[in-house]
PQR file of N, CA, C, O and H, with PARSE charges and radii, in Angstrom:
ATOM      1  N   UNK A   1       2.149  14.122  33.896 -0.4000 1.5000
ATOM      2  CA  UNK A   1       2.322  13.071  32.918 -0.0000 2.0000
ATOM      3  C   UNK A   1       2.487  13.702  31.538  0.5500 1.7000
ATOM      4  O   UNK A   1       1.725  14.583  31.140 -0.5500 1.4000
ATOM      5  N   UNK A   2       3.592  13.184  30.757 -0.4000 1.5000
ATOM      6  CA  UNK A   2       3.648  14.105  29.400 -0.0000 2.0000
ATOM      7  C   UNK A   2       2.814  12.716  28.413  0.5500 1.7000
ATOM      8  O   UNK A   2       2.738  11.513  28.664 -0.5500 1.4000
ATOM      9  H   UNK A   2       4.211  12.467  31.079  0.4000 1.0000
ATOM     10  N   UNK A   3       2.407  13.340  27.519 -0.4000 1.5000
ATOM     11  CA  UNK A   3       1.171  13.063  26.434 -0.0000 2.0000
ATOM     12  C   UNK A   3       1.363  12.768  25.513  0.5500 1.7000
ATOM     13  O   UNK A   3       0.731  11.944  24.852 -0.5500 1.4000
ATOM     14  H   UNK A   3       2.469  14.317  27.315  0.4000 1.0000
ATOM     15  N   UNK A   4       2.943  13.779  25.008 -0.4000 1.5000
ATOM     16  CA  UNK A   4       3.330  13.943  24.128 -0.0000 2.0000
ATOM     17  C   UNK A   4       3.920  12.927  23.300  0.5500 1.7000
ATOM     18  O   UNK A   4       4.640  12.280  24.061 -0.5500 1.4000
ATOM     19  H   UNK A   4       3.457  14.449  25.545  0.4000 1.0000
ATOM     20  N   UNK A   5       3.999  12.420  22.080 -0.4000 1.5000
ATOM     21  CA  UNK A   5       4.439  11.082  21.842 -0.0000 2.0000
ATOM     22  C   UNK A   5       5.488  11.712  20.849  0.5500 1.7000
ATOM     23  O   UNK A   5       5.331  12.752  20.209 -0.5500 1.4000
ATOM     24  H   UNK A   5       3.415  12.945  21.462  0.4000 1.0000
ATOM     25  N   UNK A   6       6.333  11.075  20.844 -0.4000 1.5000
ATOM     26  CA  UNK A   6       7.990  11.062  19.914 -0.0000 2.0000
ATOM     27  C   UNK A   6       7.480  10.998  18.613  0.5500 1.7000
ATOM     28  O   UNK A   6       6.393  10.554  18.245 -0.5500 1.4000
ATOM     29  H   UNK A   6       6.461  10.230  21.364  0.4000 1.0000
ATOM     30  N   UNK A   7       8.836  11.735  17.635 -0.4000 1.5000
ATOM     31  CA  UNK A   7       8.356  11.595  16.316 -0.0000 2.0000
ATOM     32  C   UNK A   7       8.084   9.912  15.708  0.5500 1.7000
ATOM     33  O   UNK A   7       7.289   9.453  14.888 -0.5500 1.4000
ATOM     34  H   UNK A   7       9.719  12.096  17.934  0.4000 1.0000
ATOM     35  N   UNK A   8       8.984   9.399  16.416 -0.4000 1.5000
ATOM     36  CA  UNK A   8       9.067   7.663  15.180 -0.0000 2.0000
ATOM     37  C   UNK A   8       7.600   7.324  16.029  0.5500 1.7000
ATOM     38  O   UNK A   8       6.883   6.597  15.340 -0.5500 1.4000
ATOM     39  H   UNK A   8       9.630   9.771  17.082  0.4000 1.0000
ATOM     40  N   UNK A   9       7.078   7.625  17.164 -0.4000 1.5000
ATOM     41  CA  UNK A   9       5.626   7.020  17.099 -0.0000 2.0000
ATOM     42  C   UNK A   9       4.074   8.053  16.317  0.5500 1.7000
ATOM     43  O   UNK A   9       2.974   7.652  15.936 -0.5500 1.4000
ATOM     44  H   UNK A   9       7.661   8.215  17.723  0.4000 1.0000
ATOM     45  N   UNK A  10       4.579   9.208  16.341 -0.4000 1.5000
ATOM     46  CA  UNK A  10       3.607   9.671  15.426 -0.0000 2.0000
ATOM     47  C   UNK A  10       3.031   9.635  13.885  0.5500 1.7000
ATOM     48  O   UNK A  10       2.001  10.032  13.339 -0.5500 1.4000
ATOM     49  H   UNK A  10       5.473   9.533  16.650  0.4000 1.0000
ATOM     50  N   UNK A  11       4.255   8.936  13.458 -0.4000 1.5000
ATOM     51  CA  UNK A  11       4.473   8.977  11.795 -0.0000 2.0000
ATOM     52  C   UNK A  11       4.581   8.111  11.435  0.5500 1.7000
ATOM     53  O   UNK A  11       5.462   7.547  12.084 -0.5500 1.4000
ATOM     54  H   UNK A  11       5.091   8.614  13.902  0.4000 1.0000
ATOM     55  N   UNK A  12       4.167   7.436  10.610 -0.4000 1.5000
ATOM     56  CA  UNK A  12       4.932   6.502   9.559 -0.0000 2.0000
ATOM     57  C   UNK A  12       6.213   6.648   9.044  0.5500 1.7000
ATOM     58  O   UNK A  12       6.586   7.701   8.526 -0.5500 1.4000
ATOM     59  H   UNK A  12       3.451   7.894  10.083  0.4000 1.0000
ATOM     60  N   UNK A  13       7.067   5.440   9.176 -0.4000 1.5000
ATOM     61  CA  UNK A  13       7.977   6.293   8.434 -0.0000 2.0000
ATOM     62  C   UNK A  13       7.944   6.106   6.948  0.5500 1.7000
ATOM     63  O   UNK A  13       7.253   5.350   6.265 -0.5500 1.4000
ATOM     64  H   UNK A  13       6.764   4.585   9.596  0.4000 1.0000
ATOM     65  N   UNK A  14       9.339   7.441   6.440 -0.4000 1.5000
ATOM     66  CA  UNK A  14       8.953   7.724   5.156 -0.0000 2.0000
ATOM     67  C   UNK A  14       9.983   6.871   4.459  0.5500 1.7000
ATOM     68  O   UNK A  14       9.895   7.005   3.238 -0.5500 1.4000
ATOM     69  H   UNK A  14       9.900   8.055   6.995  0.4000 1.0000
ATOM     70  N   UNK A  15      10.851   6.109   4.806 -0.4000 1.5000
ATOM     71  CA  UNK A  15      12.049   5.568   4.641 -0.0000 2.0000
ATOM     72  C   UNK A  15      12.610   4.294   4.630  0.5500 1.7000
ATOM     73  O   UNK A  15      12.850   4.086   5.819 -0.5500 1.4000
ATOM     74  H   UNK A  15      10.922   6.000   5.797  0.4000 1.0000
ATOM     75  N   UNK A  16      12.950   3.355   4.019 -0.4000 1.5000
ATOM     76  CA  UNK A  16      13.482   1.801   4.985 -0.0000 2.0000
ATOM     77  C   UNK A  16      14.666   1.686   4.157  0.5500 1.7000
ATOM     78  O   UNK A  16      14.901   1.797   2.954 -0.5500 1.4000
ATOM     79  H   UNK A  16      12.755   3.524   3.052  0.4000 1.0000
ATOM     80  N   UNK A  17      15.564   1.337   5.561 -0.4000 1.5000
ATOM     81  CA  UNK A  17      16.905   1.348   5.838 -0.0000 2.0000
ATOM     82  C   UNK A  17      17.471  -0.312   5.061  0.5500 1.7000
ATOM     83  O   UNK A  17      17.035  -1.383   5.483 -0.5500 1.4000
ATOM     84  H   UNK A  17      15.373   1.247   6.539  0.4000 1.0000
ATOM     85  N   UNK A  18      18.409  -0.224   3.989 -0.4000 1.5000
ATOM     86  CA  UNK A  18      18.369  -1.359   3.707 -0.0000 2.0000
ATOM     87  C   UNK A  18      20.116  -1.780   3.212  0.5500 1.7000
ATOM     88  O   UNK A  18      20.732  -1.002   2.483 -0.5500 1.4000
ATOM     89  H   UNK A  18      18.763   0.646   3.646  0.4000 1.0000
ATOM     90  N   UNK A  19      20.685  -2.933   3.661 -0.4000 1.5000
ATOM     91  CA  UNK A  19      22.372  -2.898   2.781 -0.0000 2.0000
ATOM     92  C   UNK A  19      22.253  -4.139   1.852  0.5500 1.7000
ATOM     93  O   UNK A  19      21.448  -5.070   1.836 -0.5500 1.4000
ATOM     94  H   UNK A  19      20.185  -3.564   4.254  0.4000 1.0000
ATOM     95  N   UNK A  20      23.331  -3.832   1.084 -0.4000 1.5000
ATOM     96  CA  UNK A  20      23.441  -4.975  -0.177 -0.0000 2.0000
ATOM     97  C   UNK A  20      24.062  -6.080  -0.028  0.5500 1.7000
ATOM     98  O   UNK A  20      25.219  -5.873   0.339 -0.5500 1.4000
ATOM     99  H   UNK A  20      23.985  -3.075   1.097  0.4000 1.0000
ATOM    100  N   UNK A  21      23.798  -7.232  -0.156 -0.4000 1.5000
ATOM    101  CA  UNK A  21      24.759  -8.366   0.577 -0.0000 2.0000
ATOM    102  C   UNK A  21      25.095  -8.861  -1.574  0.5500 1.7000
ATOM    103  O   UNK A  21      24.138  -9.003  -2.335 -0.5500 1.4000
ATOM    104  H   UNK A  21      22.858  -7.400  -0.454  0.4000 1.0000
ATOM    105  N   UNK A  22      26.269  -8.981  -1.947 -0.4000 1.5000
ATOM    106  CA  UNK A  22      26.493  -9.916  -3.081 -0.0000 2.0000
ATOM    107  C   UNK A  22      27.008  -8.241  -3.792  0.5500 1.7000
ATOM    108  O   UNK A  22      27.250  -7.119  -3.348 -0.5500 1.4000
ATOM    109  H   UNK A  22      27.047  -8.865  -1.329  0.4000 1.0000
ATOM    110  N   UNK A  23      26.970  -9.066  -5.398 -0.4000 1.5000
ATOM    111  CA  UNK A  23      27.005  -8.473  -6.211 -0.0000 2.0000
ATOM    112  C   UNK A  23      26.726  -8.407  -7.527  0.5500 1.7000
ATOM    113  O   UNK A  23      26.683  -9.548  -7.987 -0.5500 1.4000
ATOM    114  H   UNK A  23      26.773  -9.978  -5.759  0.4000 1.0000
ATOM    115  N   UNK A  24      26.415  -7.179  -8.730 -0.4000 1.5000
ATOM    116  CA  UNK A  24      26.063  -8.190  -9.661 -0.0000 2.0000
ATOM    117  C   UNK A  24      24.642  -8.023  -9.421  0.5500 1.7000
ATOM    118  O   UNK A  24      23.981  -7.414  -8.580 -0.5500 1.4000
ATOM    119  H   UNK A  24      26.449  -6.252  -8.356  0.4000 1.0000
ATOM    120  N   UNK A  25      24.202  -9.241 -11.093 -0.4000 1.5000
ATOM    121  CA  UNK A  25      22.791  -9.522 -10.861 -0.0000 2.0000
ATOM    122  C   UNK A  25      22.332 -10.357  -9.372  0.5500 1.7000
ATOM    123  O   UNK A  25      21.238 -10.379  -8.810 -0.5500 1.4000
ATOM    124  H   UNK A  25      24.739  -9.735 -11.777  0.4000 1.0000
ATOM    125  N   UNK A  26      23.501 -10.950  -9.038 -0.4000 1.5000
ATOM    126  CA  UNK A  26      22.709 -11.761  -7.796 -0.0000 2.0000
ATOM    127  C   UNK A  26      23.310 -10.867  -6.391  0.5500 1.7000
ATOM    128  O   UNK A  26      23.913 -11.435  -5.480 -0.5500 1.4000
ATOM    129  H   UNK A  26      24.390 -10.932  -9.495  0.4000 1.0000
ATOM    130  N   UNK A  27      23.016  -9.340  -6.409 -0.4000 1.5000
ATOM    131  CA  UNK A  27      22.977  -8.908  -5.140 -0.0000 2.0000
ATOM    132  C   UNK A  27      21.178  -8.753  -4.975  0.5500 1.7000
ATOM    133  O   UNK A  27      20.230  -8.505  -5.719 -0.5500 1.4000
ATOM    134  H   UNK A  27      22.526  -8.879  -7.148  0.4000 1.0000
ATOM    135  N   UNK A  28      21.375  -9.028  -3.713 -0.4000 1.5000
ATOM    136  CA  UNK A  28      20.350  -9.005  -2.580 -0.0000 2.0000
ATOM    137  C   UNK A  28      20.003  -7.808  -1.616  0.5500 1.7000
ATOM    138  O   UNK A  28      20.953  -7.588  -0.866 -0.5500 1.4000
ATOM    139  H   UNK A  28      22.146  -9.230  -3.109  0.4000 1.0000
ATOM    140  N   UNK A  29      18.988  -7.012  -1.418 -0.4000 1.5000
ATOM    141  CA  UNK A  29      18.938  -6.264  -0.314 -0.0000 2.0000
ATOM    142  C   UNK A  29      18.145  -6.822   1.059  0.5500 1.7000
ATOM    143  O   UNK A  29      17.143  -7.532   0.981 -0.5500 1.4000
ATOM    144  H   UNK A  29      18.216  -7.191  -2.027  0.4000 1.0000
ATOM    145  N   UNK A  30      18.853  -6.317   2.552 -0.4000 1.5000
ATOM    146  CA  UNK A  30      18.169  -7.109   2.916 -0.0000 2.0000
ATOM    147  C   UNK A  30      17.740  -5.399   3.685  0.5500 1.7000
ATOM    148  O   UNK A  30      18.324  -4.315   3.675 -0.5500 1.4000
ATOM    149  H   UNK A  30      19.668  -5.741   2.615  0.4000 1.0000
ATOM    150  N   UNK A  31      16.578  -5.836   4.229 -0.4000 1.5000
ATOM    151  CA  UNK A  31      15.790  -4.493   4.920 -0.0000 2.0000
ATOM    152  C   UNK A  31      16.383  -4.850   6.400  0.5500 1.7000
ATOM    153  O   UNK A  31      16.309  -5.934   6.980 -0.5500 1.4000
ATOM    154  H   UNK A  31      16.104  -6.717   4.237  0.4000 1.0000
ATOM    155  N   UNK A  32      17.262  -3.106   7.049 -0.4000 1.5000
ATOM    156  CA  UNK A  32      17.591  -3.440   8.380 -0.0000 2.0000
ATOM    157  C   UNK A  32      16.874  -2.715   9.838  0.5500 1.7000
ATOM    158  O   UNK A  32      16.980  -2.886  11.053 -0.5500 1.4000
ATOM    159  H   UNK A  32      17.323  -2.226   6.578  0.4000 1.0000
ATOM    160  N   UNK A  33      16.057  -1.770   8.864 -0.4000 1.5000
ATOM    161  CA  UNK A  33      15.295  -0.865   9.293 -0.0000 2.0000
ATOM    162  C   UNK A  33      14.159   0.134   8.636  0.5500 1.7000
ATOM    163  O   UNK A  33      13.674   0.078   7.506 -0.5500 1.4000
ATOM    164  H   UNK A  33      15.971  -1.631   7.877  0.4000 1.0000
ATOM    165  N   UNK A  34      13.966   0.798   9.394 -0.4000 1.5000
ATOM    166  CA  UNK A  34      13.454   2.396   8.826 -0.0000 2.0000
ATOM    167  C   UNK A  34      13.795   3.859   9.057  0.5500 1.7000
ATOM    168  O   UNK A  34      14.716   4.183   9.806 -0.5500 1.4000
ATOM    169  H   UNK A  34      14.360   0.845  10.312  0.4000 1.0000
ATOM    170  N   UNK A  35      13.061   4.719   8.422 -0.4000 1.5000
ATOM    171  CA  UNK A  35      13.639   6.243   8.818 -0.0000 2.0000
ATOM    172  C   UNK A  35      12.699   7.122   8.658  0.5500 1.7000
ATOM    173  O   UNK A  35      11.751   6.969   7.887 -0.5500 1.4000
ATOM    174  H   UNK A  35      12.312   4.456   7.813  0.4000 1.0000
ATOM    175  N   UNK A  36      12.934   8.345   9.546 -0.4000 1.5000
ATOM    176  CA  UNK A  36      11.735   9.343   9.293 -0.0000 2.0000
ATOM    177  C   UNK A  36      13.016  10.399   9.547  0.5500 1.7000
ATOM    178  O   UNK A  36      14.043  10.426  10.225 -0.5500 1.4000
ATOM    179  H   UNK A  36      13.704   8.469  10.173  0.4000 1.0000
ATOM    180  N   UNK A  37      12.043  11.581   8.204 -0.4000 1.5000
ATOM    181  CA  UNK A  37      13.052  13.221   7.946 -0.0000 2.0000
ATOM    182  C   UNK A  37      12.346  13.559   9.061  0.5500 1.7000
ATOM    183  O   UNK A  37      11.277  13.089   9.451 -0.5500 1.4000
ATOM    184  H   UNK A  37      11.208  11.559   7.653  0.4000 1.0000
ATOM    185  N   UNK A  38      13.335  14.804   9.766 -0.4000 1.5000
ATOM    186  CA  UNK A  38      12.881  15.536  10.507 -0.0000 2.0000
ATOM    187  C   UNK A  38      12.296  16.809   9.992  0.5500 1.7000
ATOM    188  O   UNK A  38      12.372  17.046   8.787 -0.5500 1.4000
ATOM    189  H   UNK A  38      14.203  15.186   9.449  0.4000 1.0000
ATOM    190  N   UNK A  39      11.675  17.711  10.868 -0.4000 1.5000
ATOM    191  CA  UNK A  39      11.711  19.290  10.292 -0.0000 2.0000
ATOM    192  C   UNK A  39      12.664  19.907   9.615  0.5500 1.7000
ATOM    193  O   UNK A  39      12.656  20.629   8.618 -0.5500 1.4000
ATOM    194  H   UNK A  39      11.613  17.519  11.847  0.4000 1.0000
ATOM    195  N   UNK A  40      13.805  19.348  10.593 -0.4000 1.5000
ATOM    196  CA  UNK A  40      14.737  20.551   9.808 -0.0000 2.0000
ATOM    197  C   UNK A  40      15.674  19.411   8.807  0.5500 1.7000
ATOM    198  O   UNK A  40      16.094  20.252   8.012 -0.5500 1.4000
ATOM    199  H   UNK A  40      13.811  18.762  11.403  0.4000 1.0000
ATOM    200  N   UNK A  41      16.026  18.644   8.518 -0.4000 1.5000
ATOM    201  CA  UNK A  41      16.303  18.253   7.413 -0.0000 2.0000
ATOM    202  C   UNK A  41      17.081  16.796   7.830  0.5500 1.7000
ATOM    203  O   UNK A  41      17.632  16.095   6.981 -0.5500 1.4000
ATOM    204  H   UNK A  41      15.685  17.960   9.163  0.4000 1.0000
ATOM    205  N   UNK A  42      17.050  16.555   8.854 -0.4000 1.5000
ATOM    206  CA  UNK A  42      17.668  15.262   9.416 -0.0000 2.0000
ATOM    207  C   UNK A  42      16.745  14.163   9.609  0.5500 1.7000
ATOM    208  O   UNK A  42      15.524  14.275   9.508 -0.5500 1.4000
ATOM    209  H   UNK A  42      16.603  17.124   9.544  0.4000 1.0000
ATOM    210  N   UNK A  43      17.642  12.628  10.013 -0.4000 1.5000
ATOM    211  CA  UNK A  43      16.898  12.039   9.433 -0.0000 2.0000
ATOM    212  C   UNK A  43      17.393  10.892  10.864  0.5500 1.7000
ATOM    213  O   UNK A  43      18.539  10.557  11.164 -0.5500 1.4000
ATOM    214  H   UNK A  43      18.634  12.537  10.095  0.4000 1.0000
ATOM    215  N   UNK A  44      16.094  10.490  11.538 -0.4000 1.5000
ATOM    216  CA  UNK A  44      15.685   9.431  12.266 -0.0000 2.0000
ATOM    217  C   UNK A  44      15.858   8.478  11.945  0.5500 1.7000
ATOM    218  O   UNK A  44      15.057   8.217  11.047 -0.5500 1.4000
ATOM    219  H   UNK A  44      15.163  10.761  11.294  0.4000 1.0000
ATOM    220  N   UNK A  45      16.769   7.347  12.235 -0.4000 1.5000
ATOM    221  CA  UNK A  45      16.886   6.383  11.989 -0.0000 2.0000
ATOM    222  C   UNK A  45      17.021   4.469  12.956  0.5500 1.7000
ATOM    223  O   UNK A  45      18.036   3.982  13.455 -0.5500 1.4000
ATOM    224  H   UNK A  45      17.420   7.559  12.964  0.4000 1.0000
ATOM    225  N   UNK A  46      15.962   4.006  12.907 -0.4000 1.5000
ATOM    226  CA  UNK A  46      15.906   3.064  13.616 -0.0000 2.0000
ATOM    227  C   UNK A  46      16.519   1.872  12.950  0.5500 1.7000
ATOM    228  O   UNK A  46      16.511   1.965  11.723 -0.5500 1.4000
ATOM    229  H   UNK A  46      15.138   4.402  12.502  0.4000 1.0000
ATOM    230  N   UNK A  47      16.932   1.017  13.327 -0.4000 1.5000
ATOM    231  CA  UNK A  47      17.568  -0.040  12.938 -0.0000 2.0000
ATOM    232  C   UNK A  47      17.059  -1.424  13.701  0.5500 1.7000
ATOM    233  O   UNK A  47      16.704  -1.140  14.845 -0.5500 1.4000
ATOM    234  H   UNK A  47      16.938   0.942  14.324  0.4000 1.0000
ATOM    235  N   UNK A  48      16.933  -2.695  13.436 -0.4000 1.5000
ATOM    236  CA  UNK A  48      16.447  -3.799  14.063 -0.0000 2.0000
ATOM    237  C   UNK A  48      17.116  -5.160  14.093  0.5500 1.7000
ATOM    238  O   UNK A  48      17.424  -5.831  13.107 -0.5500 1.4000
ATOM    239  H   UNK A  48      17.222  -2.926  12.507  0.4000 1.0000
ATOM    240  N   UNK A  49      17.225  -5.347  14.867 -0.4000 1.5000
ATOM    241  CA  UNK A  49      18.465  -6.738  14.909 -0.0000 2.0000
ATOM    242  C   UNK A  49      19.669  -6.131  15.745  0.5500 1.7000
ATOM    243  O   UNK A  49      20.087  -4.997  15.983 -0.5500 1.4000
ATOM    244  H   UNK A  49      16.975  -4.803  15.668  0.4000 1.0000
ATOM    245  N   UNK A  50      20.059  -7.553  16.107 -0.4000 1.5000
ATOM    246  CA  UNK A  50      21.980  -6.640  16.361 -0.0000 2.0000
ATOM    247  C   UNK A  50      22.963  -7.081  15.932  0.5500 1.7000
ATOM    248  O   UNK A  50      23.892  -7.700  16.453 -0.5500 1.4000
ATOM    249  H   UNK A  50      19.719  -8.474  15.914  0.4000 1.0000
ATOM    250  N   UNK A  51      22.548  -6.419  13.924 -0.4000 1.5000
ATOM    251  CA  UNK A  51      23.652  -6.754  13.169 -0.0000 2.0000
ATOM    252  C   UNK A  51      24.769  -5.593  13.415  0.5500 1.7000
ATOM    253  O   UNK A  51      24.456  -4.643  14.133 -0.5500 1.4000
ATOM    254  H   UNK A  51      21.793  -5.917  13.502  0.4000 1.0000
ATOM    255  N   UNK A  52      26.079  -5.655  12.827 -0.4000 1.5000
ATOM    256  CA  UNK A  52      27.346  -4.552  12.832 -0.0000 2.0000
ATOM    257  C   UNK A  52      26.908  -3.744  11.177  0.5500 1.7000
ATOM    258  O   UNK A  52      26.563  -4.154  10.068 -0.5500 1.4000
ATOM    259  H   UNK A  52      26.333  -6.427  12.244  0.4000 1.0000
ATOM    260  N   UNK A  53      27.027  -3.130  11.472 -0.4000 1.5000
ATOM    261  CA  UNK A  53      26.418  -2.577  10.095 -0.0000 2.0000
ATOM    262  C   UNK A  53      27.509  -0.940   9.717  0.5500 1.7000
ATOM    263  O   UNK A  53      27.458   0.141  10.304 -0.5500 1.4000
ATOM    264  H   UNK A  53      27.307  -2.797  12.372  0.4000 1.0000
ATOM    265  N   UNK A  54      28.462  -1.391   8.462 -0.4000 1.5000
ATOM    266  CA  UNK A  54      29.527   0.136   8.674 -0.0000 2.0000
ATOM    267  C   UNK A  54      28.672   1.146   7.897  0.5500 1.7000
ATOM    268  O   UNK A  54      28.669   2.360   8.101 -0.5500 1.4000
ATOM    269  H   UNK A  54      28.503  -2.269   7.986  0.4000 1.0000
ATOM    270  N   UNK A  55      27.581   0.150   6.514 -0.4000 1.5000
ATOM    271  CA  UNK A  55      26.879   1.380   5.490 -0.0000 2.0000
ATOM    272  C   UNK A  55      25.570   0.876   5.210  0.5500 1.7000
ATOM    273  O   UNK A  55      25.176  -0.291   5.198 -0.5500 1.4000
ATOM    274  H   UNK A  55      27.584  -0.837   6.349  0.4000 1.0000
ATOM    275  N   UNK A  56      24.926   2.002   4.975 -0.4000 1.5000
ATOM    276  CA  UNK A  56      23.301   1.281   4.424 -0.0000 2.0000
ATOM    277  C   UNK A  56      23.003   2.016   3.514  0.5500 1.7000
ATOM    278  O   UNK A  56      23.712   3.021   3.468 -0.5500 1.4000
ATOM    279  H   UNK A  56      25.245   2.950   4.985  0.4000 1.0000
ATOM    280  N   UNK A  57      21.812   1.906   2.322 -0.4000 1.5000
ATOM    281  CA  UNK A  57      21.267   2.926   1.811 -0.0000 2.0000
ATOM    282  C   UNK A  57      19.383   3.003   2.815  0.5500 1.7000
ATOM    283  O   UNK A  57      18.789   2.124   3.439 -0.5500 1.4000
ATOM    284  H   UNK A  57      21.235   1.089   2.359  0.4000 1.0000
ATOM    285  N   UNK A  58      18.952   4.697   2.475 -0.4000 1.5000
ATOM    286  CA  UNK A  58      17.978   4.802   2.344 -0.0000 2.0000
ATOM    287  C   UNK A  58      17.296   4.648   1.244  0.5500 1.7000
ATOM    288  O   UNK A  58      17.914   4.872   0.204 -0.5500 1.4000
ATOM    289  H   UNK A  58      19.434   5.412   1.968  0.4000 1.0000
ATOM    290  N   UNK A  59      15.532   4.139   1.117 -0.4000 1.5000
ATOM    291  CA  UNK A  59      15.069   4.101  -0.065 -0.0000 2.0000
ATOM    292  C   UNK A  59      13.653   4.961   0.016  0.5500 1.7000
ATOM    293  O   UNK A  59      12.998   4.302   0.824 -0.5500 1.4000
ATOM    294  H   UNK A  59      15.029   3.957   1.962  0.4000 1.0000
ATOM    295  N   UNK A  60      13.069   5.765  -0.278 -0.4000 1.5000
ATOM    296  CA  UNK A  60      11.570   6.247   0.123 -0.0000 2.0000
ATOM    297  C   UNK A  60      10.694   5.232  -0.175  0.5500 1.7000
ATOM    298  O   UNK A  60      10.661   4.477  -1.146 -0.5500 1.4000
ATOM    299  H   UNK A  60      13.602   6.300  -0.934  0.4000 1.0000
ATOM    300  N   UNK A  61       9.585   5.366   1.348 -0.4000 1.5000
ATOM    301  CA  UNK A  61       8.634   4.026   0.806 -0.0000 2.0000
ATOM    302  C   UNK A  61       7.927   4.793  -0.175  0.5500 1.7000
ATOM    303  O   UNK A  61       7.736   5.971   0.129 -0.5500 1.4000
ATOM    304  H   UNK A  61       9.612   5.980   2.137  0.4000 1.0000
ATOM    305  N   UNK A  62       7.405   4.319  -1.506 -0.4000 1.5000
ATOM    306  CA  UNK A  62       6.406   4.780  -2.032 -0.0000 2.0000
ATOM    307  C   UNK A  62       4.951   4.257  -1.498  0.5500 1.7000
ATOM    308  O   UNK A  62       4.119   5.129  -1.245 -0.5500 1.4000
ATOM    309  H   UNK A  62       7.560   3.362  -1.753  0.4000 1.0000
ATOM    310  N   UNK A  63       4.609   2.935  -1.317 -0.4000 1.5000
ATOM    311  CA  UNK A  63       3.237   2.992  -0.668 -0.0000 2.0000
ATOM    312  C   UNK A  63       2.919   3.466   1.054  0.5500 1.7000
ATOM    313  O   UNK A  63       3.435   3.787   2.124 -0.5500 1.4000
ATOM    314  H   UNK A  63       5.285   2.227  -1.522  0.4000 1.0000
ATOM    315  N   UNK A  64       1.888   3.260   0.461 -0.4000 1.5000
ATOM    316  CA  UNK A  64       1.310   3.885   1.215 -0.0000 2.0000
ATOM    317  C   UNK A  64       0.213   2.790   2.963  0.5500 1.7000
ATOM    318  O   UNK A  64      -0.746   3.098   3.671 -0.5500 1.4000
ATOM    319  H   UNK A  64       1.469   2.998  -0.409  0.4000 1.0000
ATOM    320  N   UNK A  65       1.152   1.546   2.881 -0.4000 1.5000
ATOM    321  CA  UNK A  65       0.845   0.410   3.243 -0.0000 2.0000
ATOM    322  C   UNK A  65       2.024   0.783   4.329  0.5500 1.7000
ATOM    323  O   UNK A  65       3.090   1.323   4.033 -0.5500 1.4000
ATOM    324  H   UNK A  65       1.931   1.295   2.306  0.4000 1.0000
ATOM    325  N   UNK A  66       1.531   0.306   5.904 -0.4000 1.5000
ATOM    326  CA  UNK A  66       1.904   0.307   6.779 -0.0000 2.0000
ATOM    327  C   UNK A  66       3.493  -0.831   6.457  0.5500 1.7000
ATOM    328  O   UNK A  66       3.317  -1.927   5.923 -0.5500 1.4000
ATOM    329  H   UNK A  66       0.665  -0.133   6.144  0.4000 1.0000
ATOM    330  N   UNK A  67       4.707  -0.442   6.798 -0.4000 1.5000
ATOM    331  CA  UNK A  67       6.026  -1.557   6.484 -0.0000 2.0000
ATOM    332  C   UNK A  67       5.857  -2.724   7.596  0.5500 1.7000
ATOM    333  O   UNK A  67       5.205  -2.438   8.600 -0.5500 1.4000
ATOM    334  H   UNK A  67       4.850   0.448   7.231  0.4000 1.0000
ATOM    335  N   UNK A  68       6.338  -3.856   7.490 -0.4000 1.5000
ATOM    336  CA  UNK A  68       6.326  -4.519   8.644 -0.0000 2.0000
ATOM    337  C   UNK A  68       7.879  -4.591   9.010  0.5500 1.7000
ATOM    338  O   UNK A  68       8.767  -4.654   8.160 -0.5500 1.4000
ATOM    339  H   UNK A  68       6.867  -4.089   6.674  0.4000 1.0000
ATOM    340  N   UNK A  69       8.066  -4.576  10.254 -0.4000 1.5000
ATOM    341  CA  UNK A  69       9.604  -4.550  10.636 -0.0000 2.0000
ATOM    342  C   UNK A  69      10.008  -5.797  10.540  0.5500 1.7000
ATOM    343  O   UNK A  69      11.179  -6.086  10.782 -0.5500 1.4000
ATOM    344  H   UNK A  69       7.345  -4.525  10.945  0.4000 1.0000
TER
END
């Protein structure tokens, strides 16, 4: 039996995945996910829903408060 648990369940992630709907003062972000860096410099990325999605930005979470998906 392996024990071992994957990075996106060991960590918090450090990241949430988010795109801009509008523009202007009245754009909106909506959150589509999250992300965790790897060791070597890449970057895990989960996504939620099953939107089509061509671009997103990353943002670093600053707290330190569990995200809710």
């Amino acid at each position: 039996m392996n024990t071992k648990s994957t990075t996106s369940e060991s960590r918090k992630p450090g990241f949430v995945a988010k795109v801009r709907k509008g523009s202007g003062e009245h754009a909106v972000y909506e959150r589509i996910g999250v992300a965790w860096k790897n060791a070597d410099g890449s970057f895990f990325i989960k996504l939620a829903g099953t939107q089509v999605v061509s671009d997103f930005m990353l943002y670093e979470i600053e707290s330190t408060e569990q995200p809710s998906y």
